[in-house]
C-alpha positions as CSV (number, residue, x, y, z in Angstrom):
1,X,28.0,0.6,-5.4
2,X,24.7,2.2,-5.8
3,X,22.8,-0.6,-3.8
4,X,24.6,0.5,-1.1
5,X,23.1,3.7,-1.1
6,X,19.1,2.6,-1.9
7,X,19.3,-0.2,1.0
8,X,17.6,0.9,4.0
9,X,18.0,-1.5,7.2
10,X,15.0,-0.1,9.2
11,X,12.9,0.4,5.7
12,X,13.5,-2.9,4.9
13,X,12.5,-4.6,8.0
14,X,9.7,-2.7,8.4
15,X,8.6,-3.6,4.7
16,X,9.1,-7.3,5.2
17,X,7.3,-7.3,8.8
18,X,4.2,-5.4,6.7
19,X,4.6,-8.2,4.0
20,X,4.4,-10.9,6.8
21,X,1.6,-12.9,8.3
22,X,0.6,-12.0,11.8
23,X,1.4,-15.5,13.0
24,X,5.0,-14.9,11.7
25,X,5.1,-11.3,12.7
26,X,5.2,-12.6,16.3
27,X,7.7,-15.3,15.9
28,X,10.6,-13.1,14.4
29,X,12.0,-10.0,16.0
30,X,13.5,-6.9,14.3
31,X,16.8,-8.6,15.3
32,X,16.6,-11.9,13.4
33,X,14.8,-10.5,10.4
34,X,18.4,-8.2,10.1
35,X,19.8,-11.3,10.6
36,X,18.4,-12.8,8.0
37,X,18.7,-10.1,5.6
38,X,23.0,-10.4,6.7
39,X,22.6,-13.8,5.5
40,X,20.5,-13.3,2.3
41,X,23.0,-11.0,1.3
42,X,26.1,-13.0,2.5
43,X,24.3,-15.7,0.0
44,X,24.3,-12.9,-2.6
45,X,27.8,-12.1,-2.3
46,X,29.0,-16.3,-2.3
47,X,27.1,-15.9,-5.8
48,X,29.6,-12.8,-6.9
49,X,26.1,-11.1,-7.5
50,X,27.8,-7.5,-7.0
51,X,30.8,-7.8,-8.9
52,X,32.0,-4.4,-10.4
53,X,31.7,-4.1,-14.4
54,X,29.2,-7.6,-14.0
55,X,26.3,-4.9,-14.3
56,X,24.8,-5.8,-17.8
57,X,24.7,-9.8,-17.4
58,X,21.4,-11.2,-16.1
59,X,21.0,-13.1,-12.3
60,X,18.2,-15.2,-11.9
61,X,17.9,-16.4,-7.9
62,X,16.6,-18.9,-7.1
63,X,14.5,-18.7,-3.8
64,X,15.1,-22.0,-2.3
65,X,18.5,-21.8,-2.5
66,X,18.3,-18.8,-0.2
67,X,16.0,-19.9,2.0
68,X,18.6,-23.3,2.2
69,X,21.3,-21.1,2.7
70,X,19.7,-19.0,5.4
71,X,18.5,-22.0,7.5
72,X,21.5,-24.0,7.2
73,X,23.8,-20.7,8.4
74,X,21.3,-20.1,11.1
75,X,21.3,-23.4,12.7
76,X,25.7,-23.6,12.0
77,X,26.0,-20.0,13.8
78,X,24.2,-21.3,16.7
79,X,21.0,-19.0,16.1
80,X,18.5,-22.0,16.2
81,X,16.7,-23.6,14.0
82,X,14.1,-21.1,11.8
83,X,11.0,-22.6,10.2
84,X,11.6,-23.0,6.6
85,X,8.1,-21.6,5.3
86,X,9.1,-18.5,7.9
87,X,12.4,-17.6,6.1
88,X,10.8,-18.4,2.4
89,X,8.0,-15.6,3.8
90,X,10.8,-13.3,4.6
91,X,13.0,-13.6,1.4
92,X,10.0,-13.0,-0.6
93,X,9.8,-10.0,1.2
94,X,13.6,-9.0,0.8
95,X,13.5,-9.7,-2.6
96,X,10.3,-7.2,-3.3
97,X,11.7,-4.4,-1.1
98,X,15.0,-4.4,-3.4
99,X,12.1,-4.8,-6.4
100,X,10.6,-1.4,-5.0
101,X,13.6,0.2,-5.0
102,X,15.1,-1.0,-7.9
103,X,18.5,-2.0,-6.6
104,X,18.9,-5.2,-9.0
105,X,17.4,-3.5,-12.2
């Protein structure tokens, strides 16, 4: 899959920590904003979002779900509990660092 190759872990942290308020800056480490991103894409893939041969048919996502989907796994993996607004601030920023690098186009 090309997505594979245009995904940057360490790029993509540090573009969502930029995107971030400082407030939330200091609340979520490196660590749990990767962890976050594992389970954005873990909601990706219960959607069959990266299907082979599914590349012409259009995916709308809906942010809430995500952020739903995140916070719920979080708190059932034992992480904790993550502010809602928090992970909402962080998907918004997953979502435009795959918009910069145009993995969903």
């Amino acid at each position: 899959m090309e997505q594979d190759f245009l995904y940057d872990d360490e790029e993509a942290v540090k573009f969502i920590k930029d995107s971030l308020p400082e407030e939330v800056k200091g609340k979520l480490s490196d660590d749990d904003i990767i962890y976050i991103i594992d389970l954005i894409y873990d909601f990706y893939d219960s959607m069959e979002l990266f299907e082979e041969g599914d590349d012409d048919r259009d995916v709308e996502i809906n942010e809430d779900e995500v952020v739903s989907y995140v916070v719920k796994n979080a708190l059932s993996d034992g992480i904790g509990r993550y502010d809602t607004n928090d992970i909402s601030l962080v998907v918004k920023g997953e979502m435009d660092y795959c918009e910069s690098k145009g993995i969903f186009e």
